[in-house]
N, C-alpha and C positions, 0 to 999 in steps of 0.2 A: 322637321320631318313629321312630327307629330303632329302639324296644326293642319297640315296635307293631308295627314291620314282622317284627322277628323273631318276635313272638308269631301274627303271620297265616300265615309260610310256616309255622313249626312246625305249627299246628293245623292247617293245610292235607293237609300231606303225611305227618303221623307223627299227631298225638297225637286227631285227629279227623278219620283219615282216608276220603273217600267212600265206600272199597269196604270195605275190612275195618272200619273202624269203624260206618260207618253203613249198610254195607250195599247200596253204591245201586249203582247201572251193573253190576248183574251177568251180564246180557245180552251187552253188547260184552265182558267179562271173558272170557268163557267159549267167544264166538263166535270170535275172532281173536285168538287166543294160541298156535296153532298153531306158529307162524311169529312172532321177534322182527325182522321187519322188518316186516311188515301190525300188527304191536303199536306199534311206534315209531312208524308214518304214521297211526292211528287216535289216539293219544294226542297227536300233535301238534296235531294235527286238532283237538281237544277241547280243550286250552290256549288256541288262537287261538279256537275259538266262546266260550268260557267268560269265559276273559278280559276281549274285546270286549262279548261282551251283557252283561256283569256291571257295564262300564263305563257303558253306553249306559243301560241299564235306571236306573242309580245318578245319571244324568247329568238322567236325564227324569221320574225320582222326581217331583220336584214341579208335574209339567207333565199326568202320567197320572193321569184321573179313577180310582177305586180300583175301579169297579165295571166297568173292562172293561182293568184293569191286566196280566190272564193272559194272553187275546188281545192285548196290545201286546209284552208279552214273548215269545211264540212267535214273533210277526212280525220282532223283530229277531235271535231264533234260528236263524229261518229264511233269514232273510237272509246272515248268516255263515256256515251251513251249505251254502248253494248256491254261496260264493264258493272255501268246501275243495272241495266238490265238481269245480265250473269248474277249479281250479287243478291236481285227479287227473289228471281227464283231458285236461287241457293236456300236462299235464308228465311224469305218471307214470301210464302207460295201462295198465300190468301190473297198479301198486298197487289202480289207481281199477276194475279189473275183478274184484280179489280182495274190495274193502272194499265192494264197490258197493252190497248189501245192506243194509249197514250203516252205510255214513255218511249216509244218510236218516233211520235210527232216533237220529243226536247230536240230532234238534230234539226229540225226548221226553225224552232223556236224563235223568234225575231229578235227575244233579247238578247238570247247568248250571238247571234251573228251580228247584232247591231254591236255591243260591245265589242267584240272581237274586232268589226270592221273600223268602228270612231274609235271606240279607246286605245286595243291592243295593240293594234297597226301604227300609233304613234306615242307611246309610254312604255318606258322600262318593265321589265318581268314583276319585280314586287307593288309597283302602283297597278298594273296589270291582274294583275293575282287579287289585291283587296275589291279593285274595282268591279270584278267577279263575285267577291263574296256580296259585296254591299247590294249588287243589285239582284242579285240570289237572294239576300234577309229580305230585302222590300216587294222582290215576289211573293214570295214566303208569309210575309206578313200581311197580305192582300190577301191570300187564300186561306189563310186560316181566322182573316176578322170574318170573311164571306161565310168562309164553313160554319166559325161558331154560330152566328144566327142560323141561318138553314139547320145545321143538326138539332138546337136547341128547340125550334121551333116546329120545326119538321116531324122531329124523332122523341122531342122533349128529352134529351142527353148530350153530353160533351163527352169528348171520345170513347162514346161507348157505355159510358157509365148515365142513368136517367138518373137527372137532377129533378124532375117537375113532378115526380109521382108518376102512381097508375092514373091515375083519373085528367090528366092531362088530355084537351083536345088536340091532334095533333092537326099545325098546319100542310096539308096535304102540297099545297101549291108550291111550300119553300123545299119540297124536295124533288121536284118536276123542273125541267130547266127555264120557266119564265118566275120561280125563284131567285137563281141564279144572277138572271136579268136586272130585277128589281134590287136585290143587295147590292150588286155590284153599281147600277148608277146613283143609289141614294150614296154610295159611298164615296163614287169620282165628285157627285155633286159639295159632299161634306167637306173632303178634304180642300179642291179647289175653292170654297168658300170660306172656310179657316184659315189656310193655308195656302194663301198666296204664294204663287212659282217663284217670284223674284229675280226672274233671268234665269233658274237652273238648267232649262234647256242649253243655253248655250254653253253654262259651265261646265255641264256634263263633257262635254264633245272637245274643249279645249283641251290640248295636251299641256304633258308634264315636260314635255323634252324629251329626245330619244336618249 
């Protein structure tokens, strides 16, 4: 069980990961990397929906007729997306007016529906569940290497706090969205260049057994 668990986080977060490997969530990548604290509460964000529907969807696997299985999984997407929502603007009403935009667009999100669709729909609730978190941290972990350059460079600060001094030039361009652009392909370029895929597409998508 264990050697599972560590082949789910790995293909999760490194060797098939959502954004540079396969490409997906490029939208919130690009919109909220500005700033690594709207990246940290966006990515959380995305851990707890992911996780939870990945569960739920894997939990009701055999209970959802197949031909309106897409519409059951948005419904319980949409459900955990409205409860991050509630909880912004509970608690964090700066966050929840920075991300406002955008934490509407997590119930399209392609990761959480591609998971749902290849993983949850054929693996048990608990490989289900991690396989949620794992590609939640390798979001997660995308938007916040993106953020650290753009704030750093941008704002000359990491969350908020300036590391570079007053006298810092700031780079105007890394907080404009063809910043964005440019971190994010130096970094598909880096990792695929390091870090050969080694088949984890297809690993990803293989099931565990119902």
């Amino acid at each position: 069980m264990s050697s599972k668990v560590k082949d789910i986080i790995s293909l999760g977060v490194i060797k098939d990961n959502p954004v540079f490997r396969q490409i997906l969530g490029i939208c919130s990548s690009l919109a909220v990397t500005n700033m690594m604290l709207n990246s940290l509460a966006m990515g959380l964000g995305l851990i707890f929906v992911t996780s939870l529907s990945s569960l739920t969807v894997s939990a009701l696997r055999k209970y959802t007729p197949g031909h309106i299985r897409m519409m059951v999984q948005v419904l319980i997407i949409s459900a955990y997306v409205i409860i991050v929502d509630i909880v912004l603007k509970a608690y964090f009403p700066a966050l929840s007016s920075a991300l406002e935009p955008y934490v509407g667009l997590i119930i399209t999100n392609c990761i959480i529906m591609g998971r749902c669709e290849v993983y949850a729909q054929k693996n048990p609730p608990l490989a289900s569940f991690l396989d949620g978190i794992a590609n939640g941290l390798g979001y997660s972990l995308v938007l916040l290497t993106i953020a650290f350059a753009r704030e750093l460079l941008g704002f000359g600060s990491v969350f908020g706090i300036n590391v570079l001094g007053p006298n810092w030039v700031r780079w105007v361009i890394m907080i404009m969205p063809p910043g964005a652009f440019f971190v994010l392909g130096l970094l598909i370029w880096a990792t695929n260049l390091y870090l050969p895929a080694n088949g984890a597409g297809k690993a990803s998508s293989a099931g565990g057994g119902r």
